[in-house]
N, C-alpha and C positions, 0 to 999 in steps of 0.2 A: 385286337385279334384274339386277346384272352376270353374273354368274354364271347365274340362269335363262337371257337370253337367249344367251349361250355357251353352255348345252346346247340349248338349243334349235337353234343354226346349226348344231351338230354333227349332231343329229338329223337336222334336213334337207337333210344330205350335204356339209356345207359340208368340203373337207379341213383336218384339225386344220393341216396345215403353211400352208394359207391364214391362218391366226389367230392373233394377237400378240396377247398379255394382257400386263396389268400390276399390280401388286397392293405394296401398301406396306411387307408383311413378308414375311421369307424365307419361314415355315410356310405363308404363305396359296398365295403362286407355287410353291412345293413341289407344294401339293395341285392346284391348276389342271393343272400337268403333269403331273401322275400321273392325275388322273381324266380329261383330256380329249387329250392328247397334243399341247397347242399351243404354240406357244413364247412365253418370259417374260420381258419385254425390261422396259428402264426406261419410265418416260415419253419420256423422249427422243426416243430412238431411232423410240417409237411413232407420235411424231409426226410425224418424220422422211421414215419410212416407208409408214407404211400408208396405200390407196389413201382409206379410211375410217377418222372415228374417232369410236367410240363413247362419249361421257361416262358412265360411270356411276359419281358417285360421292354422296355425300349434299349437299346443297344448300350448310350450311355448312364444307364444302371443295371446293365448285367454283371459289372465288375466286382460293385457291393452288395448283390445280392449271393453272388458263388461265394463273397470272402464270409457271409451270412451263416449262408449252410452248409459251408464246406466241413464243419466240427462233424456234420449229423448225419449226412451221405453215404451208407455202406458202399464196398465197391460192387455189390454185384447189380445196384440200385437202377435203372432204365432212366436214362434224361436226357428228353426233346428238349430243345431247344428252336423258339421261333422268331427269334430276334434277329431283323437282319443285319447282315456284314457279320453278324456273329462266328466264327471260325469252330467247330471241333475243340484244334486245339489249345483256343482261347479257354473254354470250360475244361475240357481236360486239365490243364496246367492248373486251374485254381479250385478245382474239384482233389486234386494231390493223388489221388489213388486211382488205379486200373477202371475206373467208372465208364459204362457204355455208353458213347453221347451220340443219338442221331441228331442232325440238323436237320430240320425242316422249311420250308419258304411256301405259307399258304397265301390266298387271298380273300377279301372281303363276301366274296361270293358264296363261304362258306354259312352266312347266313339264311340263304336259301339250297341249300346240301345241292351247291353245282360249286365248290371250289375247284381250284386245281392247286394240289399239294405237290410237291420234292423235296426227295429226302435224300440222302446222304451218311454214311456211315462212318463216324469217328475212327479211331485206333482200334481201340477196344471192343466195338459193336461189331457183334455178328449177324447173321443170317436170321436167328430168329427173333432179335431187336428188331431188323427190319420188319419184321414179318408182325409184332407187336406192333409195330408204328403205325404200318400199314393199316391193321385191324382198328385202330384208334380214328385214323384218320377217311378210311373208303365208304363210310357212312355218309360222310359228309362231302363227295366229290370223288375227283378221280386223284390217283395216286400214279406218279413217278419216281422212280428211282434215276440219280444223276449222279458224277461224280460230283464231290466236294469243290471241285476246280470250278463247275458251274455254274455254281452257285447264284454268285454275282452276278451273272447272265440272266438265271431264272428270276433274280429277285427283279431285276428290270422289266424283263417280258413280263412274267403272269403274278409277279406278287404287287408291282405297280400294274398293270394292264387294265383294271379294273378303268384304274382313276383317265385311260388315256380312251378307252371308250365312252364315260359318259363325257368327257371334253368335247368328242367329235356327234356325240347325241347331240351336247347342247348347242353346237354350234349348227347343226342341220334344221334344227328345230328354227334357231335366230335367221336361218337362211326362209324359212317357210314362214315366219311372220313378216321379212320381209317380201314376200310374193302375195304379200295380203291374208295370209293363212289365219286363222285362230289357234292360238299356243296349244289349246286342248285337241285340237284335233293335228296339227302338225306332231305334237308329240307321239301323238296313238299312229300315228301312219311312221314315223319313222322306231317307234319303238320295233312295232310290228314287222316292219320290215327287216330290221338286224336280228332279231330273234327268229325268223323266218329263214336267214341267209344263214346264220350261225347253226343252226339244226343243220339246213343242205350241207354245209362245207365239213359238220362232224359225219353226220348219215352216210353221206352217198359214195366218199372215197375219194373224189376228185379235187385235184390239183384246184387250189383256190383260183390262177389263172383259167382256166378252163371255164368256172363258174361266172369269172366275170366276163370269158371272152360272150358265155351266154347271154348276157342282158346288153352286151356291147355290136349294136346292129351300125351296119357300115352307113355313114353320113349322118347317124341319129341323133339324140338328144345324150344318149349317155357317152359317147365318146367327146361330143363338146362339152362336157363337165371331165372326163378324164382327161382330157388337153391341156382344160385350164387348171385343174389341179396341178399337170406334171411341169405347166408352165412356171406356176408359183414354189417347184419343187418341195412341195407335202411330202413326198416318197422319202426323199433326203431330210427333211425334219425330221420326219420319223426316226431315220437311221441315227441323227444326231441325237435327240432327246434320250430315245433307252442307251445307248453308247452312255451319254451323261449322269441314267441314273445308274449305270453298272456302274461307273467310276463312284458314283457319292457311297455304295454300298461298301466299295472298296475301302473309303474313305473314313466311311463308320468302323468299319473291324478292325484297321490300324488306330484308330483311337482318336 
């Protein structure tokens, strides 16, 4: 996710000389400078210096990374954080000082500047931290504002969601090879068809039922595939799986 949204700022004009990375092994800052041309300093320095700073690391190493920079952090210093389960007050408590922390919960999508970000405001973060985050982050997607309480909800729905659509890709796709289909072309007709539904249901306004009661004609073909779906209850897997990953997020921020 570090790394996405670094292409991403790049994409949306940001100058590579504006952008300090940081990376734990020599090969990884290698490749950051060579594919993006920004410069690759320690933590330290990072802290140090930049007007902004962006956490992105995996949950359990965010602990040694604040107890890192926490020496070099002014307090008036702006720090996202996008690590999930990650709390606020997790980085507050080990950042020591009145430091502004938004949380953030992007997703993958953010490589083709269609993410969907939420953000959240620490103790300390005001109005126009969000309003920096915002600007950092709406190049790249769209941006919400949630409470911190949300969080763990958002991280399940849209910062997994990526990974629970192309599940249901790949599985539509293994449904049309078995009807005899060619991969290549079962992919292109279902790709096209989700990107086609997903435009109508952001576009037009209408209640996602509404859309499906549209393609759902009485004794048809798509109602006996929603039968068998609701018979196998898909609806209810669903529910349970994000349920499960809001708990594991949970699960990551207690430790």
């Amino acid at each position: 996710m570090g790394e996405a949204l670094l292409s991403g700022l790049v994409r949306a004009g940001r100058r590579p000389g504006e952008i300090m990375a940081t990376a734990r092994r020599q090969d990884r800052a290698d490749a950051l400078r060579d594919r993006y041309g920004v410069r690759v300093v320690d933590n330290a320095e990072a802290a140090k210096t930049a007007e902004t700073l962006i956490l992105a690391v995996k949950p359990q190493d965010m602990a040694a990374l604040l107890a890192e920079i926490a020496p070099y952090v002014p307090a008036d210093r702006l720090v996202i954080s996008v690590a999930a389960g990650i709390t606020t007050a997790f980085v507050e408590a080990r950042l020591g000082a009145a430091v502004p922390v938004v949380r953030v919960m992007s997703n993958t999508p953010v490589l083709v500047d269609e993410a969907m970000s939420v953000i959240s405001a620490g103790a300390h973060a005001g109005e126009e931290h969000l309003r920096s985050t915002e600007a950092l982050l709406r190049p790249v997607g769209k941006v919400l504002r949630i409470p911190e309480s949300q969080q763990d909800a958002a991280t399940a729905l849209s910062g997994s969601g990526p990974a629970y659509f192309f599940y249901l890709v790949e599985a539509m796709v293994d449904a049309g090879i078995l009807l005899g289909m060619p991969r290549a072309a079962a992919l292109d007709m279902v790709t096209q068809s989700i990107v086609g539904a997903a435009i109508m249901l952001r576009d037009s306004g209408e209640h996602p039922v509404i859309l499906r009661e549209a393609v759902t004609s009485p004794g048809g073909t798509t109602i006996s595939a929603i039968a068998m779906l609701e018979r196998h209850k898909v609806r209810a897997a669903f529910l349970d799986a994000i349920e499960a990953a809001r708990d594991r997020s949970r699960q990551l921020a207690s430790g």
